[in-house]
C-alpha positions as CSV (number, residue, x, y, z in Angstrom):
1,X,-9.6,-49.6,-150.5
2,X,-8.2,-46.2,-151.1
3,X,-6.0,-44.2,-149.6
4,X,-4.2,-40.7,-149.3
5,X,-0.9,-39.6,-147.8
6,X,-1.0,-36.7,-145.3
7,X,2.4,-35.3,-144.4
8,X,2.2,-33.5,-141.1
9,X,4.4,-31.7,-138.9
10,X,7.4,-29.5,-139.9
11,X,9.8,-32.9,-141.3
12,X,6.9,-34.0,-143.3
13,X,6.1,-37.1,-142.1
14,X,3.4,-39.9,-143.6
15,X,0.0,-40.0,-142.2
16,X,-2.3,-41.9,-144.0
17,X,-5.9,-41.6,-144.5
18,X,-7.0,-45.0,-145.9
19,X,-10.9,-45.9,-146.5
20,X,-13.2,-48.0,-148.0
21,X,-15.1,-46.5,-151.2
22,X,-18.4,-48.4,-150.6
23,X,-19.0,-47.5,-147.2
24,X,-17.0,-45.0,-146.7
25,X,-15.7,-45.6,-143.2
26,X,-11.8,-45.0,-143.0
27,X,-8.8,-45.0,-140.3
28,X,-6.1,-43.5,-140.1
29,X,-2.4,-44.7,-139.8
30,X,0.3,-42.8,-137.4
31,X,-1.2,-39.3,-136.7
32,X,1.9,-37.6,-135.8
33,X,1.2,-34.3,-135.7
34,X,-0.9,-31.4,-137.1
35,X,-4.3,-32.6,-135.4
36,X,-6.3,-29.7,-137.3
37,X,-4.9,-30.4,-140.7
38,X,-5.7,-34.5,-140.3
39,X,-9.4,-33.4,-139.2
40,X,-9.9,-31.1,-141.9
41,X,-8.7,-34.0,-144.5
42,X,-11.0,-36.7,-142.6
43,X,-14.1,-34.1,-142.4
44,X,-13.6,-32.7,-146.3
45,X,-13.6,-36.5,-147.4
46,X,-17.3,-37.1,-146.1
47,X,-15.8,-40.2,-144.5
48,X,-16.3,-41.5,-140.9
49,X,-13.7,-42.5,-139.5
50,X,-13.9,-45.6,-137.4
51,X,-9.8,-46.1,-136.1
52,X,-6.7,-44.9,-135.3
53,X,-3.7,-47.2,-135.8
54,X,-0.2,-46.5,-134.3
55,X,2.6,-48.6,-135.4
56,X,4.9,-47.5,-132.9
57,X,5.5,-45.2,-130.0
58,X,7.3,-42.9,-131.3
59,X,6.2,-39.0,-130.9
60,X,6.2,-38.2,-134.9
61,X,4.0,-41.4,-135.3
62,X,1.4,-40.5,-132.3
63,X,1.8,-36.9,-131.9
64,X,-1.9,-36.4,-132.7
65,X,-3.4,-39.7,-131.9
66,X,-4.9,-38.3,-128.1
67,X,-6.5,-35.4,-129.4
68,X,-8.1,-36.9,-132.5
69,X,-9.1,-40.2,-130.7
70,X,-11.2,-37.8,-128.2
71,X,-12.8,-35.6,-130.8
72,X,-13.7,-38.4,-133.0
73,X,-14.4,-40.7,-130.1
74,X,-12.6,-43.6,-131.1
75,X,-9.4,-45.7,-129.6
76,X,-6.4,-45.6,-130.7
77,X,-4.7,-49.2,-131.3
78,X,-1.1,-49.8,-130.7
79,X,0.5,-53.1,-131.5
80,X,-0.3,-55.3,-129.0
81,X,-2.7,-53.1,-126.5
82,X,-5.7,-51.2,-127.0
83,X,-5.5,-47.7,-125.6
């Protein structure tokens, strides 16, 4: 398992980009902001990503999540519902 840290939006906060070498399909943790930034990562990577995993609510830890889950068609999981 590997993974990078993506700091988006203007107070920096984590993102990560975590993925599996062999197959290479990925998913990212708390998009919070800076949707084009996180797709260019995911797309210059050659992975597929496969989830998007909120930990929380809050807008600097799903700021993204909508707009990535529809280009990459995938949900987004929060803890305890699937959205």
């Amino acid at each position: 398992m590997n993974y990078r840290i993506i700091p988006v939006t203007a107070f920096s906060q984590n993102c990560s980009l975590i993925w599996c070498e062999q197959t290479r399909l990925a998913a990212l943790v708390d998009p919070g902001g800076d949707a084009e930034k996180i797709k260019q990562e995911v797309d210059d990577s050659g992975l597929t990503l496969m989830q998007i995993l909120l930990t929380h609510g809050h807008l600097d830890h799903v700021g993204a999540a909508a707009e990535l889950a529809q280009h990459y068609g995938r949900a987004s999981f929060w803890p305890g519902k699937r959205r």
